[in-house]
C-alpha positions as CSV (number, residue, x, y, z in Angstrom):
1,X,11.7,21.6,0.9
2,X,9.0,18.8,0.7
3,X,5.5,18.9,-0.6
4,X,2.7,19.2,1.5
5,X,0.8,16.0,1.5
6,X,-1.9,15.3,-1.0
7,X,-4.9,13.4,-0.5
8,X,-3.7,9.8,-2.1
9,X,-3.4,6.2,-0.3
10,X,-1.5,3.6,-1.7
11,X,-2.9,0.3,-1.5
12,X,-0.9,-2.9,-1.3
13,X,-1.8,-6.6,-0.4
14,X,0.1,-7.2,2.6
15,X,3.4,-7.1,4.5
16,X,6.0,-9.3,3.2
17,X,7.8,-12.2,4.4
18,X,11.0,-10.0,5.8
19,X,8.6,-7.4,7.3
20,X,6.2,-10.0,9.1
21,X,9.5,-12.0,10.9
22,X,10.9,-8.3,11.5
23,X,7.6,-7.9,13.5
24,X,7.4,-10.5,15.1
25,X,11.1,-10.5,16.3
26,X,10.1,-7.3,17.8
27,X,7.0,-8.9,19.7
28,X,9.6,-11.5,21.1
29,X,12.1,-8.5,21.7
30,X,9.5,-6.6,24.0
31,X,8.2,-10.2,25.7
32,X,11.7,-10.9,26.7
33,X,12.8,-7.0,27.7
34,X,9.7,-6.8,30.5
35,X,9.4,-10.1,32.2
36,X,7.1,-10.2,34.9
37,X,3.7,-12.0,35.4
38,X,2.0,-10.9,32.6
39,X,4.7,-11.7,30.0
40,X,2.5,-14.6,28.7
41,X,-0.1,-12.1,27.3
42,X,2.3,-10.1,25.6
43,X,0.9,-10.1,22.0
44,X,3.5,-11.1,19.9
45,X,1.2,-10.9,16.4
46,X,-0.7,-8.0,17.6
47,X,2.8,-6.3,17.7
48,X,4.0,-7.7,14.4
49,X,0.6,-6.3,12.6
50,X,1.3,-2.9,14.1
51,X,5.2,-2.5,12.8
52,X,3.6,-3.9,9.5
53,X,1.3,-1.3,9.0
54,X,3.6,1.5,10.0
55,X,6.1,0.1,7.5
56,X,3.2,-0.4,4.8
57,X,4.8,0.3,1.0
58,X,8.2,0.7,2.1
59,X,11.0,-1.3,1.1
60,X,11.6,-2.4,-2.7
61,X,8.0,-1.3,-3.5
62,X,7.8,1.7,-1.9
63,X,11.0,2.7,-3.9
64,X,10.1,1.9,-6.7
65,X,6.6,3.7,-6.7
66,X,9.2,6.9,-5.2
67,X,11.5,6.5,-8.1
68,X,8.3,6.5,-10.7
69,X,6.8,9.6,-9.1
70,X,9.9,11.3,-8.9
71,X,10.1,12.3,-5.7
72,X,12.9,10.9,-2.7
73,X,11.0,8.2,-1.3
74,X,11.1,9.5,2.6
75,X,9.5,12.8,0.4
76,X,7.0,10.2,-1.2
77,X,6.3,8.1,2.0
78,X,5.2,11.3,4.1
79,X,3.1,12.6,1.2
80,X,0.6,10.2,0.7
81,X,-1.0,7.6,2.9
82,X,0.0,3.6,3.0
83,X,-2.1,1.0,3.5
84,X,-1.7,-2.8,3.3
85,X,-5.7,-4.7,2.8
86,X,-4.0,-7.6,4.9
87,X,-2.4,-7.1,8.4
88,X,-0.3,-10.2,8.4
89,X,2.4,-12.0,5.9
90,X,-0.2,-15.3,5.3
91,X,2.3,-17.6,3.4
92,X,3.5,-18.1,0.2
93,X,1.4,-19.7,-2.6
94,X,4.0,-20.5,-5.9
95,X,6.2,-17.7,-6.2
96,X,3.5,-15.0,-5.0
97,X,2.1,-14.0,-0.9
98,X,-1.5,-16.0,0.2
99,X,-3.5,-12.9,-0.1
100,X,-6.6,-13.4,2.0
101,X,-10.1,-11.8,0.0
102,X,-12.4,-11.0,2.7
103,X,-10.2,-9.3,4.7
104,X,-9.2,-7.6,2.2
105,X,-12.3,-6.6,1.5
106,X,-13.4,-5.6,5.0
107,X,-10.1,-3.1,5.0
108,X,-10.8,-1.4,1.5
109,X,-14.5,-0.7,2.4
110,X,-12.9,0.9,5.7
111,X,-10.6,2.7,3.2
112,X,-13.4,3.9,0.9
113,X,-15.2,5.6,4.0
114,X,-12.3,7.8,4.7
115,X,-10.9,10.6,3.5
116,X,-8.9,10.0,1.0
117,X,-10.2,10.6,-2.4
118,X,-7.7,9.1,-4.5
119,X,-6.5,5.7,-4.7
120,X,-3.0,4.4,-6.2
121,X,-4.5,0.4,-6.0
122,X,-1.6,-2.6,-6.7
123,X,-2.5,-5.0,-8.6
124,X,-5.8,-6.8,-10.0
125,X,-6.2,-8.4,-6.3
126,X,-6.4,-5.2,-4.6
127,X,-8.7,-3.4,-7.1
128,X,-10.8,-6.0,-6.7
129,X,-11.2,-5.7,-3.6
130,X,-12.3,-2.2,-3.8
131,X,-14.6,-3.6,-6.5
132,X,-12.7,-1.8,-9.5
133,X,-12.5,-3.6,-12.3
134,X,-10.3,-2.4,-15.8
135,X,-7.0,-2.7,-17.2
136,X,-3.9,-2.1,-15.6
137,X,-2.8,2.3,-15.9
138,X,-6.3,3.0,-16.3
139,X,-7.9,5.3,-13.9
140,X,-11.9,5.0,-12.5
141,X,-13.9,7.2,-11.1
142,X,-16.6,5.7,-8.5
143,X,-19.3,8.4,-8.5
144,X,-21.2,6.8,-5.4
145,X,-18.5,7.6,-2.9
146,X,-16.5,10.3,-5.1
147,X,-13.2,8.5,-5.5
148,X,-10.5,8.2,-7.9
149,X,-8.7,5.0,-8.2
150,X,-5.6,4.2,-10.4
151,X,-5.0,0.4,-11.4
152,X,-1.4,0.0,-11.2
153,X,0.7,-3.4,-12.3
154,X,2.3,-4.1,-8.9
155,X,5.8,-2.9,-8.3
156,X,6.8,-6.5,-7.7
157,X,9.7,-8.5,-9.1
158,X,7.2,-11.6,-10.3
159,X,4.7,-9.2,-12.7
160,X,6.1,-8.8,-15.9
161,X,4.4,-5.8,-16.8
162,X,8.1,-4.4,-15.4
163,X,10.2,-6.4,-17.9
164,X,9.6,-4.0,-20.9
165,X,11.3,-0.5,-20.5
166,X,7.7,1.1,-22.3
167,X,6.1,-0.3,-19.5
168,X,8.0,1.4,-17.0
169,X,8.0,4.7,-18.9
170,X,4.2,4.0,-19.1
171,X,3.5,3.7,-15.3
172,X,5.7,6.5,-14.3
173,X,3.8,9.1,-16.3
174,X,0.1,7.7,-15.4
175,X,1.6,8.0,-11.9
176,X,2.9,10.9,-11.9
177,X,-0.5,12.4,-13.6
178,X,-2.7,10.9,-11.0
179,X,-0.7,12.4,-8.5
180,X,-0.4,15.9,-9.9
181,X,-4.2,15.9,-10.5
182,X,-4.6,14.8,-6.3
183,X,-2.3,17.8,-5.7
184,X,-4.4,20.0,-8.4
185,X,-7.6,19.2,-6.9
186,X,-6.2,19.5,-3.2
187,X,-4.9,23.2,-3.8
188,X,-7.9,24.3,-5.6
189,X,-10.6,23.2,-2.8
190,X,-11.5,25.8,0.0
């Protein structure tokens, strides 16, 4: 039997390249399946933002953070919320995704105003977005708008925060804790 949810979102950059041309095959997909005279305003993007967003920290990532918290990921995917700062795959810029600021930073204040009241953010890019600033594992409390947020390396296969097996055995605990205390908090409020 699976956990109820708990009040957490996890925050990623964006959708990545296989996700974004998954999307937008499926934009083409629909154009082509209902011809007729409107075909042409058939949003292809539009569609590809909308299966990115469903499918937001899934994948190798969303694994991984499952694996961490110790939960089946289809367990870990329904219990907390998933959230990507930018709607659309924007490139590649060395070996890392073009990660676009202000829109990032128009989603997480969007974020911030609902009601979630814990925040699993990853990677320096995304906290700052949210304005956090810290180390990585180290948890913040904003007392203005009454939010948790935990600074987590991202789960990716570039950051080499992932390389040492501490590491690992590091962010699986503080995760672990941050979500325990959501779940704490959650069952204790009226």
């Amino acid at each position: 039997m699976s956990r109820p949810p708990i009040n957490v979102a996890v925050v990623g950059q964006g959708p990545n390249q296989t996700a974004w041309k998954h999307g937008l095959a499926l934009g083409v997909h629909y154009r082509s399946k209902y011809p007729g005279p409107y075909t042409d305003r058939v949003d292809v993007e539009g569609i590809a933002e909308r299966y990115c967003a469903r499918v937001a920290i899934t994948g190798r990532v969303g694994e991984t953070l499952a694996e961490l918290a110790w939960m089946h990921r289809l367990e870990f995917y329904r219990s907390v919320g998933r959230f990507n700062l930018n709607a659309r795959w924007n490139g590649k810029c060395g070996k890392a995704d073009v990660f676009n600021r202000e829109e990032a930073a128009l989603k997480a204040a969007r974020l911030v105003a609902e009601s979630f009241t814990y925040y699993v953010l990853l990677g320096h890019e995304v906290a700052r977005a949210f304005g956090v600033r810290g180390d990585i594992l180290e948890t913040k409390f904003d007392p203005v708008h009454s939010k948790n947020y935990l600074l987590f390396p991202h789960p990716s296969g570039i950051n080499l925060f992932w390389n040492e097996p501490f590491n690992v055995h590091r962010a699986g605990k503080r995760l672990r804790e941050f979500l325990e205390d959501a779940r704490r908090r959650a069952a204790t409020k009226p």
